[in-house]
N, C-alpha and C positions, 0 to 999 in steps of 0.2 A: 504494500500500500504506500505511496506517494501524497503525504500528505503538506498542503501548503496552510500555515498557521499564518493568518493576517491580525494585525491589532489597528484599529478604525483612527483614523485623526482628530485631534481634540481641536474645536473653535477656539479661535482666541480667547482667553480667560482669566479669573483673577492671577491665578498659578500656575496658569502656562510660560511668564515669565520670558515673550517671544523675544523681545527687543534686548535683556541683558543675556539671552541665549546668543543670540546674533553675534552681540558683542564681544563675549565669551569664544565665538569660534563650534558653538555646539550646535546639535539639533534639536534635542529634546532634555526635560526634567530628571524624568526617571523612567527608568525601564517597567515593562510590565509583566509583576511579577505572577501572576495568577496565569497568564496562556503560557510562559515558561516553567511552571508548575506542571499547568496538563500534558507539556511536551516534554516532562520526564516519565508521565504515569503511562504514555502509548508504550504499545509493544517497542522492544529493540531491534527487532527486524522492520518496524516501518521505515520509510527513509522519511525525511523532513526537511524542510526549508521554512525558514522566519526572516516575515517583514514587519519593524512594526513602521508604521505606514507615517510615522511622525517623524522618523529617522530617512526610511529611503523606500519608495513607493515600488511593489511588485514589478519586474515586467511581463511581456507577454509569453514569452520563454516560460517564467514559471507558471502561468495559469496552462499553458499548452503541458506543460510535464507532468503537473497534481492529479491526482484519484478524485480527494478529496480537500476541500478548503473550511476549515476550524476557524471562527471567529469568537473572538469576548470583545463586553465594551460593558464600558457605563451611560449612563443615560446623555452625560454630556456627548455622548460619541455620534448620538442618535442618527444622525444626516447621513453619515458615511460608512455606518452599517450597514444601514438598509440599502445604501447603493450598491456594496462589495455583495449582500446576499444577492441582489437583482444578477447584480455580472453576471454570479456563479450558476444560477438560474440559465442565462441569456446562453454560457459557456457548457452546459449539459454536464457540469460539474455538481457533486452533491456537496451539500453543505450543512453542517455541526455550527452550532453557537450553547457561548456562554458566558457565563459571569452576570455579574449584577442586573444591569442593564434587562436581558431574556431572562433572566430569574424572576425578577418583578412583575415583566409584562410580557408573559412567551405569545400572548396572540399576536403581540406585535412582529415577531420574529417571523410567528408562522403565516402571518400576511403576505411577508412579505418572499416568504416560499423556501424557507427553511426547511431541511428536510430532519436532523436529529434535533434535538433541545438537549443539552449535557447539563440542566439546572443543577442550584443551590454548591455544594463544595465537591469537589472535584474527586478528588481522594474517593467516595464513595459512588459518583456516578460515571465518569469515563471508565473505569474496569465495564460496568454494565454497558456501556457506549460500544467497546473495545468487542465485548462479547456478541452484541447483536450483527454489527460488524464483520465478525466472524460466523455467523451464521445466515450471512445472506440476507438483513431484513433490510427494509426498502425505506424505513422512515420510522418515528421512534421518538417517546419523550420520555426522558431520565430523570426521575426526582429520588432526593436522599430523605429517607422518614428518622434519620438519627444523625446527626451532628457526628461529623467524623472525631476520631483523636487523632488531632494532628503530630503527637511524636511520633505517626507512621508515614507521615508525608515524607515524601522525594524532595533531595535536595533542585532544586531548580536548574533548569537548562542555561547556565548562565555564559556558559562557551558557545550559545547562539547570538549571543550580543556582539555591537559596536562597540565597546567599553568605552572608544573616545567621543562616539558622538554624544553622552551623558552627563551632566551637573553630577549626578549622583546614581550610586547603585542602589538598589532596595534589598531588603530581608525582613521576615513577619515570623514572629516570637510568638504570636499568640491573636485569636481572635473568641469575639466575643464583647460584650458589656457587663458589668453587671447593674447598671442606672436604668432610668427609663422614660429616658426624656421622649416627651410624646410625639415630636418634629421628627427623632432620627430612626432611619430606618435599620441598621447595623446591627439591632436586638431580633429583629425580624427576618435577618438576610442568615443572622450569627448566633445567636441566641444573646440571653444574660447570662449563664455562667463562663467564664472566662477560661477558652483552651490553650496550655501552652505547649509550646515544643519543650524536649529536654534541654538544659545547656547543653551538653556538648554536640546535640543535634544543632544549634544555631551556629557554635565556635566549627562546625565542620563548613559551612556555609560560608563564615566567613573567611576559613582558610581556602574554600576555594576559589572565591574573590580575587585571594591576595595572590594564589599560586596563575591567577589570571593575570596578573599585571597591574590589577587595582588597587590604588595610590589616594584615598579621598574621601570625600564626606559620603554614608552609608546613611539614609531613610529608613528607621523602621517602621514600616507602616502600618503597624497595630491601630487600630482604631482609638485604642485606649492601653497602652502600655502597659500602665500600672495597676491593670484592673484586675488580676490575680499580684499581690503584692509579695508574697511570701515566696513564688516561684521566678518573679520576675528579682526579685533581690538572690535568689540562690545562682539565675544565667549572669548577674552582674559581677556576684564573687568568683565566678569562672572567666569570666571576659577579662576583669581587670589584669592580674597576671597573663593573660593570652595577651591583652596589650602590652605589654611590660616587653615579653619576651621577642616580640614582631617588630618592638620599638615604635608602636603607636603609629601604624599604617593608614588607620583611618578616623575620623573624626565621625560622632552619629547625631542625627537628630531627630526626634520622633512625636508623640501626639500622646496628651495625657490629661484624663481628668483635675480640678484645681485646688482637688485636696492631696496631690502632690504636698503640696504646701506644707501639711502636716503632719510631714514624716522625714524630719531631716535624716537620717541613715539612708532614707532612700535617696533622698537628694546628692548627699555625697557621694555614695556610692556609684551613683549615675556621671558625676564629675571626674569621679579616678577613674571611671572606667572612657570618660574620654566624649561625653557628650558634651556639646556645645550650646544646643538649641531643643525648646519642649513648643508643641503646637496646644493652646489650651482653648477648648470651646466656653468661653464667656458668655457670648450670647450677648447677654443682655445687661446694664447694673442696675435696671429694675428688677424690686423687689416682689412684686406683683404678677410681671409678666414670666419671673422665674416659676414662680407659683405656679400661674397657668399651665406652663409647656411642662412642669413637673422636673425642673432643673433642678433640684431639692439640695445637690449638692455643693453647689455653688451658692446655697445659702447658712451652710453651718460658721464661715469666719468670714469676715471681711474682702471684697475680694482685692481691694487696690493693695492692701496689707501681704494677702497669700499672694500676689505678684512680684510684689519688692520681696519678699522670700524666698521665693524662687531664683531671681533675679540675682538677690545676695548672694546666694549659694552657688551663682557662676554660671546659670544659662539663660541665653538670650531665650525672650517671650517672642511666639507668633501667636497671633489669637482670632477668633471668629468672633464675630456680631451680627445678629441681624435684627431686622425692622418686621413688623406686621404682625403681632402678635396678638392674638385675642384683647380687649381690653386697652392697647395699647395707648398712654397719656401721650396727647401733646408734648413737642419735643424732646421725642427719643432719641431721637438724632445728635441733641446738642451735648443730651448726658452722655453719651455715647462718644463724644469728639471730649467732653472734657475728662471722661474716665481713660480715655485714650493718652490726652496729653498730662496728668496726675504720673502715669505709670512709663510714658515714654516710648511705649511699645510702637517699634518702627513699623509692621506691616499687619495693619488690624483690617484683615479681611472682612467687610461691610459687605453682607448680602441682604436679599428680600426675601421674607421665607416663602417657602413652595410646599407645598404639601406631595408629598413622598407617599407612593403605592405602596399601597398595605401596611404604612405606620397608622397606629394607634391617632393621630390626627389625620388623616388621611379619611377611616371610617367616622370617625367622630362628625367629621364636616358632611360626609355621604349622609350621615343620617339626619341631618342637619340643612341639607338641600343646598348645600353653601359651595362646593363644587362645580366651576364652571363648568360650561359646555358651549363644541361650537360644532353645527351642523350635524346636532345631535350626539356627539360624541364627547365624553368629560376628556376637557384639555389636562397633557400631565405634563409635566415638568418635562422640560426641553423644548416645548413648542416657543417656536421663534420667537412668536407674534404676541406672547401672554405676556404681561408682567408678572400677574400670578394668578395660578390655576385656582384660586378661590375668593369669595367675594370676603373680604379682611371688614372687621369692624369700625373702624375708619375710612376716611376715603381716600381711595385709592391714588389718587390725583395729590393727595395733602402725603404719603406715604411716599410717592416718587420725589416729589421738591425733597421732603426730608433723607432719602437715600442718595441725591445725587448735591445737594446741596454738602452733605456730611463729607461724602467722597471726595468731593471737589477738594474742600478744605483741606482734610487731612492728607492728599498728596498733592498739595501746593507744595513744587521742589521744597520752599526755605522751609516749611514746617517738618518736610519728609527728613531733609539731611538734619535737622536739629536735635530729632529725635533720635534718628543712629547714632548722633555724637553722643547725646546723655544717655541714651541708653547702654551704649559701651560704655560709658563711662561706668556705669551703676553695676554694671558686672564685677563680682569679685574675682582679680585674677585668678586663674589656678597655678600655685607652684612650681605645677609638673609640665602641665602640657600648655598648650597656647589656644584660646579657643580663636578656630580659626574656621572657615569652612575652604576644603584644599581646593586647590586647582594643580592641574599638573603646572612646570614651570612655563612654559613657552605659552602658553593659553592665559594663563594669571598673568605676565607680563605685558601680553594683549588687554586683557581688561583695563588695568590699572592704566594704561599707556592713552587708552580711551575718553576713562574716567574723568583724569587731568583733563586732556584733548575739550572735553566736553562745560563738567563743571568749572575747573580751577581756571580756562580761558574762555573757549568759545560763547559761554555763557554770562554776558557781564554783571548780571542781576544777581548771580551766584557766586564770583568771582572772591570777593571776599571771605564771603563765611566759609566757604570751598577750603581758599588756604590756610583763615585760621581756626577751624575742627583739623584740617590733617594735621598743622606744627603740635594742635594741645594731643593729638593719638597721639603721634610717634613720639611727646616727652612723655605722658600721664600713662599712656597704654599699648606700647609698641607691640609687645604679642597678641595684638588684638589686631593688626592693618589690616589682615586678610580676608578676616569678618566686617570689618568697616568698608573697604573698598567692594563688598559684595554686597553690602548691602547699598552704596551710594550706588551701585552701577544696578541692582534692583531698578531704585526709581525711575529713570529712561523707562521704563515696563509701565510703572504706575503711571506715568506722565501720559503718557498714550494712552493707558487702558481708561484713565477717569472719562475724557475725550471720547471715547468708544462706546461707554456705558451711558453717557450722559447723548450721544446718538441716538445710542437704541431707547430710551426713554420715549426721547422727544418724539421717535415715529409712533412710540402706543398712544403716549396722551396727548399729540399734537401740537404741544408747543412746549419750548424751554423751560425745563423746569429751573434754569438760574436767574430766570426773568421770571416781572411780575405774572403772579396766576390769572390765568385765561378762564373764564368761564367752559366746565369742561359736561360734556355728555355724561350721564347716567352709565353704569356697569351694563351693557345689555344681558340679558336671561334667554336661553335660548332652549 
């Protein structure tokens, strides 16, 4: 069997990060770990070919050579799924899909003429994929009725990668939640009890990273890291010496609930073993609309306090927010920009919320009649044309001003680089290592060369503050450049992206939302 694994293209986005890629000299974020997953679980006699489609686009060579064509996506991918299944369709080629995305909505898959479905986790349904396969069946959907344990998963196919065309490599310690916030779907995709891999199941991964050539920042993309804490602290007292001994090959950064906060052993532990950076869903610093969404744990301490905590203890904050929330007070947006600028935190991902298939908000609103539709069908997440696929308690028109108005602000260049500066600054160094996010050298020296090029001249507006944050890094925080220059060459991304989003606004609700409000049309009901 000849099989071609494709991974679909991601639209321009908050963390696609196109423009400091460009700059960079790369293609893409990060690899995707989930269809390099299932191209460890196929037979070893299939042969195989991987594109992912963000790095270097199929040719026709290989659709002429394939049996079979294996797709995964997420719902951001939506557009360029549905066209790769059409090809495969058009090419008399069969086609398998998976991952999130056909997890949540397989009709949409099979609309569009998909012939297997390999839903839910891998581990449990490609062996039965692999089987029917082998037996000749013609079409076929795979669902798993038990959550795998993933210390049986396969290390990842990661000698199918570019390694250069990458910001960073991935590896996933564990999935699962155990919270239940009503917005996210990852309890529904994963469960809430939190699965992890063994340590030396993860330390094997990343030694084959390293025996790859790879030299750099590592993503672990747990949903929530720390959400089995007693296992996730046993793979750390295993890493730390693995780094010791490899001489600190790679730098990690990863996604974690923000009662982090309140576990310094875990927080060191996370620092010797060489992390630099935590993704933390904030949401929101209302306390009302935490309530609603059932963020419960974001309201046991203070959160501007458990940030500077975090922060003290030597990792840079990324963080989520978002708008439209049931009940939601008048200027959310502003707390939202001043709980931003309180904490420093350089890249606080501002979205609108969307209600997610088959979260627990998702039915709440069905039952609720509050899920749009359009030409009879409820609009989901990814449709172009929606701001959001459900009628919000406010209005909707007063919810975009507040989303693009907040955006706007918070990456105005001078606000953006201000914050990197004090935010580095507020990091406690580490003794040992540098928090840094790597670049190989000849690519970093690109950026950096840029950077100058960009902020410290071509830009006179910035010119100043430019050169004096870098003279106070390189006296106050010199093992910190690398993280600083990544982050000022970040903003070129934000700088565009705000411009982009504040686009796509103005075509839903018809005029600028940075200009005085327009008398705007009713939500239609359809």
């Amino acid at each position: 069997m000849k099989v071609l694994l494709l991974y679909p293209k991601f639209p321009k986005t908050f963390w696609s990060y196109d423009r400091f890629i460009e700059m960079a000299g790369l293609k893409a974020f990060i690899p995707p770990l989930g269809i390099l997953t299932v191209a460890a679980l196929l037979p070893l006699n299939w042969e195989v070919r991987f594109c992912d489609r963000n790095v270097r686009v199929e040719t026709d060579e290989d659709w002429a050579w394939c049996d079979l064509v294996i797709l995964s996506a997420m719902l951001a991918q939506k557009a360029d799924f549905h066209a790769l299944i059409r090809k495969a369709v058009q090419q008399g080629k069969k086609v398998a899909v998976g991952g999130p995305y056909p997890t949540s909505l397989p009709e949409d898959a099979l609309a569009s003429g998909a012939d297997y479905l390999v839903l839910d986790e891998g581990e449990v349904t490609v062996p039965q994929f692999v089987s029917a396969i082998a037996v000749g069946e013609e079409r076929g959907i795979f669902r798993g009725l038990e959550k795998p344990d993933v210390s049986t998963s396969p290390v990842p196919r990661f000698d199918l990668l570019d390694l250069d065309a990458y910001l960073m490599m991935s590896i996933q310690f564990s999935r699962g939640c155990p919270f239940n916030c009503e917005f996210c779907d990852i309890i529904t995709l994963y469960g809430r009890k939190p699965r992890t891999k063994e340590p030396h199941q993860a330390i094997i991964e990343l030694q084959v990273l390293y025996s790859l050539g790879w030299r750099g920042s590592v993503f672990i993309v747990d949903d929530n890291f720390i959400g089995n804490q007693r296992n996730v602290k046993r793979f750390l007292r295993e890493l730390i010496p693995w780094m010791e001994a490899h001489h600190y090959p790679f730098t990690f950064v990863t996604e974690a609930s923000v009662n982090l906060a309140d576990d310094p052993e875990l927080l060191e532990l996370m620092v010797q073993a060489g992390f630099y950076g935590v993704f933390l869903g904030i949401e929101t610093p209302d306390q009302d609309s935490l309530q609603t969404t059932r963020k419960h744990q974001n309201m046991r301490s203070p959160l501007v306090e458990a940030c500077h905590t975090i922060t003290k203890a030597g990792l840079l904050i990324y963080a989520g927010f978002i708008l439209g929330f049931d009940g939601e007070r008048e200027g959310a947006g502003d707390r939202i920009r001043a709980f931003v600028e309180e904490t420093n935190i350089p890249q606080p991902m501002l979205g609108i919320l969307q209600a997610l298939p088959n979260t627990d908000l998702w039915e709440r609103l069905k039952r609720e009649n509050r899920l749009r539709q359009s030409q009879g069908d409820l609009l989901e997440v990814g449709d172009q044309n929606t701001l959001m696929n459900f009628v919000p308690t406010r209005s909707l028109d007063e919810i975009a001003r507040d989303y693009i108005n907040t955006l706007w602000t918070l990456y105005e260049p001078s606000n953006y680089l201000k914050r990197c500066f004090q935010h580095c600054l507020a990091i406690s160094p580490n003794p040992r290592l540098a928090q840094n996010l790597h670049f190989p050298m000849k690519k970093g020296l690109r950026l950096i060369a840029q950077v100058i090029w960009i902020q410290g001249i071509r830009r006179t507006e910035l010119r100043a503050q430019f050169w004096r944050q870098l003279w106070e890094m390189i006296v106050r925080r010199p093992r910190s450049l690398n993280l600083y220059f990544g982050l000022c060459a970040a903003g070129e991304h934000f700088a565009e992206y705000r411009c982009l989003a504040r686009d796509r606004i103005m075509q839903q609700i018809g005029h600028d939302p940075l200009k005085a409000p327009q008398p705007s049309k009713p939500v239609a009901m359809v």
